[in-house]
C-alpha positions in Angstrom: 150.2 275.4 -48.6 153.6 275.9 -50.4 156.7 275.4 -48.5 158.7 278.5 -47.8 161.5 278.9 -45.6 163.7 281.9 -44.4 167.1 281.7 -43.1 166.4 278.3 -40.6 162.8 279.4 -40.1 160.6 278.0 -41.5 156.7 279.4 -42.6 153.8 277.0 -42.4 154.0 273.1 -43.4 153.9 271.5 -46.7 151.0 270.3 -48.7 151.3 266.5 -47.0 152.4 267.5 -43.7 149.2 270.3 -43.7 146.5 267.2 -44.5 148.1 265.2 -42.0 147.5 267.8 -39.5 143.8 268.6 -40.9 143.6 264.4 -39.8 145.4 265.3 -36.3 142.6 268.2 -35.8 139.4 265.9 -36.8 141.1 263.8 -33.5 141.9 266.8 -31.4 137.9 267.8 -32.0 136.9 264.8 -31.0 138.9 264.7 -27.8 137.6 268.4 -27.2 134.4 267.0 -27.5 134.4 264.4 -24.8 136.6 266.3 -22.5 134.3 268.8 -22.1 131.6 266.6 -21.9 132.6 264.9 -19.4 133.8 267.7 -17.3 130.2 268.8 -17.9 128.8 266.1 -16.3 130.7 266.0 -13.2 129.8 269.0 -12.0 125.9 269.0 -13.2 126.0 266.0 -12.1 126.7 266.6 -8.9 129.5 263.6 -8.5 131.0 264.3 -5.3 134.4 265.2 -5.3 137.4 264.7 -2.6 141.4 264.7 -2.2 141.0 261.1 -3.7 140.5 262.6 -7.5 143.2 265.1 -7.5 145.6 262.5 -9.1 142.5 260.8 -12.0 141.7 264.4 -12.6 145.5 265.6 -13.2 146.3 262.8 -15.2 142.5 264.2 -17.2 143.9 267.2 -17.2 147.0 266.6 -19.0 144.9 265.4 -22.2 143.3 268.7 -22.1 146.9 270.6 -22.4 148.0 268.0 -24.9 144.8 268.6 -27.2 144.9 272.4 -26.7 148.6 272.6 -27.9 147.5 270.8 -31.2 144.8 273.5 -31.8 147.6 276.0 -31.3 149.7 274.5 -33.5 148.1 274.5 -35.9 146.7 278.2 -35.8 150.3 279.3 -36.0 151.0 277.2 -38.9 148.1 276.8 -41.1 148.0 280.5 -41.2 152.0 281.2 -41.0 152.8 284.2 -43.3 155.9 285.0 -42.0 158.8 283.1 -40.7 158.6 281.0 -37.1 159.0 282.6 -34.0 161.6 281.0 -31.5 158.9 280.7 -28.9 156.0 278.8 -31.0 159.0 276.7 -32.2 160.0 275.6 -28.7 156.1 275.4 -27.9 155.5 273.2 -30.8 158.7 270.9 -29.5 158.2 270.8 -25.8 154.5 271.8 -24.5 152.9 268.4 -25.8 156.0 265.9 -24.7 156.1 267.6 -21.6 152.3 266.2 -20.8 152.8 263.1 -22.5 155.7 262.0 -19.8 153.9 263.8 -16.7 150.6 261.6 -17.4 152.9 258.5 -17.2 153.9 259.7 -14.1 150.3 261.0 -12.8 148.9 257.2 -13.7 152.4 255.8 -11.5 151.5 257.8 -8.2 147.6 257.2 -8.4 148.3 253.4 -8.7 150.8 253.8 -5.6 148.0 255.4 -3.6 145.7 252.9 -4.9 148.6 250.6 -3.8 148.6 251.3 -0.4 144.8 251.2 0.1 144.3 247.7 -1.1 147.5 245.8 0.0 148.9 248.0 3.0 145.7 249.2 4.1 146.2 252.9 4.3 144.0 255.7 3.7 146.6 257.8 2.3 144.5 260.7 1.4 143.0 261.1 4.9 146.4 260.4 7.0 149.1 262.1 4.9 147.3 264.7 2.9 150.5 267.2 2.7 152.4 263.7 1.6 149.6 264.0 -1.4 149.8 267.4 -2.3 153.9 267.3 -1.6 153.7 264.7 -4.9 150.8 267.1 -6.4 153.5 269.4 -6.4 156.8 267.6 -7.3 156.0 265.3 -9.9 155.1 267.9 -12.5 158.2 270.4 -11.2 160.6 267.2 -11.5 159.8 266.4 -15.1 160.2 270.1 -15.7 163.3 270.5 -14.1 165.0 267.6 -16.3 163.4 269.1 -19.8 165.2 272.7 -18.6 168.5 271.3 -17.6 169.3 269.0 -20.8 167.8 272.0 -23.0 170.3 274.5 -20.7 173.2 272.2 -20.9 172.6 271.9 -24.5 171.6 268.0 -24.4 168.7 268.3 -25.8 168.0 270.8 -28.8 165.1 272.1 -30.9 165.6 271.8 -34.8 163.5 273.2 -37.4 162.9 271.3 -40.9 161.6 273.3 -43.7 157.7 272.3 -44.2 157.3 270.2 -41.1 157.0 270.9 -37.1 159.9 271.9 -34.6 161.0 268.5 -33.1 163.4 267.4 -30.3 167.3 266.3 -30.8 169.2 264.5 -28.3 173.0 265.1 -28.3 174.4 262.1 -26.9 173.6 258.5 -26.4 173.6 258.9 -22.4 171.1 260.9 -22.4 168.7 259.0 -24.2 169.2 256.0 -22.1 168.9 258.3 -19.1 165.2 259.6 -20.7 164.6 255.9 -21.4 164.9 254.6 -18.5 163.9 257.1 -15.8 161.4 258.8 -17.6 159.4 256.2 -19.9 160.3 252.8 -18.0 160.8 253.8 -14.5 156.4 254.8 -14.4 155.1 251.7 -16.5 157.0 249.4 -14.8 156.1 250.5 -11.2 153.0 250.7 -12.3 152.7 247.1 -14.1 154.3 246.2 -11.1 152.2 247.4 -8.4 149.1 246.1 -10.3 150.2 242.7 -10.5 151.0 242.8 -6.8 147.8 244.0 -6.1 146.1 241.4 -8.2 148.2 239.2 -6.3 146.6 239.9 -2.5 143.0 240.5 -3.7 143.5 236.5 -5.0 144.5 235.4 -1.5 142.0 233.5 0.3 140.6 236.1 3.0 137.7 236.0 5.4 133.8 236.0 4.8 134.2 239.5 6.0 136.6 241.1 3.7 135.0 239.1 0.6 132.9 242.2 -0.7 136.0 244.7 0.0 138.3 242.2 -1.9 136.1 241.8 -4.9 135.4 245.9 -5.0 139.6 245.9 -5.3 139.7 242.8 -7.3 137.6 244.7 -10.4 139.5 247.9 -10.1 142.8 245.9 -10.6 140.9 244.5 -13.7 140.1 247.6 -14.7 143.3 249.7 -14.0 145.0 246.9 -16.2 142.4 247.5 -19.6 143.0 250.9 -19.2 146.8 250.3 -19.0 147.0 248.3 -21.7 145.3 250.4 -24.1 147.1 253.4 -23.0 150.3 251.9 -23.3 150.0 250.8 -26.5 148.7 254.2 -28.2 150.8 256.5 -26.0 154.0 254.6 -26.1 155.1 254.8 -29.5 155.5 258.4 -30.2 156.7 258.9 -26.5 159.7 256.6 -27.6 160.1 257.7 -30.6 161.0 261.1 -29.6 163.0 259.6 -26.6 165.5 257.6 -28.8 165.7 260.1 -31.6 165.7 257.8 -34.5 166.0 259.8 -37.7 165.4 256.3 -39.7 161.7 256.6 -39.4 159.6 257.8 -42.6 157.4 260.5 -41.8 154.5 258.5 -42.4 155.1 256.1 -39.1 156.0 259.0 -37.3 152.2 260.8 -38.6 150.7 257.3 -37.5 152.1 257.5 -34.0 151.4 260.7 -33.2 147.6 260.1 -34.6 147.3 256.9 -31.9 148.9 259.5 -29.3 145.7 262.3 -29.8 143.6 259.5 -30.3 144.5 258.3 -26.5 144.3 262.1 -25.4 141.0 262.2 -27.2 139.3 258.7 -25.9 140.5 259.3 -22.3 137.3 261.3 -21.8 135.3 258.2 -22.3 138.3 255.5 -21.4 139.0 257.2 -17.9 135.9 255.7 -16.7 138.0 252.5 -15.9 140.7 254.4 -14.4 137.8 256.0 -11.8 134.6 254.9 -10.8 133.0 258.6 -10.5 134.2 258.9 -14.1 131.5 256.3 -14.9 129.5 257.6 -12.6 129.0 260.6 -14.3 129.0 259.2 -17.8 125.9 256.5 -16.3 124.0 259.4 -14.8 123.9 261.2 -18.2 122.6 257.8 -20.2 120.3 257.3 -17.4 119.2 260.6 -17.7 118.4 260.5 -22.0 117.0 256.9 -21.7 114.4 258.7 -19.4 113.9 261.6 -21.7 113.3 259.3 -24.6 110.7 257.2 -22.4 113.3 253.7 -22.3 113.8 254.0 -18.7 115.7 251.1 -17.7 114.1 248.4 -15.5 115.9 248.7 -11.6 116.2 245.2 -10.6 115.7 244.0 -7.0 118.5 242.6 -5.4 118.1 239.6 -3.0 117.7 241.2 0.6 120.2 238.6 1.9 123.1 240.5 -0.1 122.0 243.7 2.4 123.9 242.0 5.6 127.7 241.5 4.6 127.6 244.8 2.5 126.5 247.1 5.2 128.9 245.5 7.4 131.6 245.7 5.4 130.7 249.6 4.9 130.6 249.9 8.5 134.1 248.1 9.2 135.4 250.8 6.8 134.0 253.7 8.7 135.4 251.9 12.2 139.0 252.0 10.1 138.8 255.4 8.2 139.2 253.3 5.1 136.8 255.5 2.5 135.6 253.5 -0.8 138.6 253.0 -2.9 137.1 254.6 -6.4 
């Protein structure tokens, strides 16, 4: 496509820009693909579903919004024939950086909840329920809140450049170190942090009794902490990159982070099942299900019948405390 522009506005993107975005799509696809796939199975699936998913299945849900805004994207400008309107400009600037920092901040208070079950041993979903929805609510009106004040007060700005997308400008250092730090580190490192801490008491040496509970916890730490790592390094470079505003960077790092950023939106469907174990649930129900259609029906194996004792008395020590199953 050849690079026109009107006045500041700017119609469609150029030739390079255009087969970057054809790569971007073949991503956004191929999250669309898994996302719904795995929504699929939860329901057909029957996984059962409580207060303890809302937080896994908004941070889920912001992929969704994050991959849907690249398919709009690039409607409007593959097919531009006429110069940009305000609003798909601001759309094209804000509506995908506005779920990238909310699911940093989705993965923060499910790791606090998570937090509280394992080392301060509180059911948080069934004693403070309106505490859960509270943060249901405020998290995502918070972050909104801070985009709409900088962008009112002029701090932040949306620039066109001919050929390429609408992007975000910050007017002054301050506020970049304010976006820095509250809004990028602030979640990771709570999050690293609470892990560790939490890695930290399942390692302490604890009765017979609590042995099963304290390994359950001990592999979901392990598992929050892959599923951390990877998503901090595909998610964090374009997140910081439109944070600090650097204007040094060639357009051909800037393509390569925002290709590992939809490739995180895109794996989650699969990834997520280490953030939740219905996730995997549903996703080992499925293979279950073709290896049985294909006649390679798994082998069940026979546990010893001495294992039976501690595990239905640890399940019934959590029923005496109202602790549920940390998933």
């Amino acid at each position: 496509m050849m690079q026109l522009s009107v006045g500041n506005s700017t119609i469609g993107w150029s030739s390079t820009v255009l087969f970057q975005n054809h790569i971007l799509l073949g991503i956004a696809l191929l999250g669309t693909f898994l996302h719904s796939l795995l929504w699929f199975q939860l329901f057909f699936r029957r996984i059962p579903l409580d207060l303890s998913l809302i937080f896994p299945a908004c941070y889920i849900s912001t992929d969704i919004f994050i991959l849907s805004s690249y398919f709009v994207q690039y409607a409007i400008r593959s097919t531009a024939t006429t110069p940009t309107w305000r609003a798909s400009c601001y759309f094209e600037a804000y509506f995908a950086f506005y779920f990238n920092v909310l699911e940093s901040f989705y993965l923060t208070v499910l790791h606090m909840c998570r937090y509280l079950q394992i080392v301060r041993n509180k059911n948080i979903y069934m004693d403070h329920r309106y505490l859960v929805l509270l943060m249901y609510i405020t998290v995502p009106t918070l972050v909104l809140i801070n985009m709409i004040i900088q962008h009112e007060i002029a701090w932040s700005i949306v620039i066109e450049k001919p050929g390429s997308s609408c992007s975000l400008v910050y007017t002054s250092l301050s506020i970049r170190v304010w976006n820095v730090v509250v809004f990028f580190c602030l979640p990771i490192i709570l999050s690293f942090t609470m892990s560790i801490r939490s890695l930290f008491y399942v390692k302490q040496t604890c009765s017979q009794q609590m042995m099963i509970r304290r390994n359950h916890h001990r592999r979901l730490v392990y598992r929050f902490l892959i599923f951390f790592t990877i998503w901090f390094i595909l998610w964090t470079p374009s997140v910081l990159l439109t944070f600090l505003d650097i204007h040094t960077v060639g357009n051909q790092i800037r393509f390569l982070f925002a290709a590992a950023n939809g490739l995180e939106a895109s794996i989650d469907g699969v990834l997520v099942i280490m953030l939740d174990t219905r996730f995997q649930m549903a996703w080992q129900k499925s293979y279950d299900a073709i290896l049985q259609r294909l006649g390679w029906q798994k082998t069940n194996k026979v546990k010893p019948a001495i294992q039976a004792t501690p595990i239905m008395h640890d399940n019934t020590r959590s029923t005496k405390n109202n602790m549920p199953v940390t998933h």
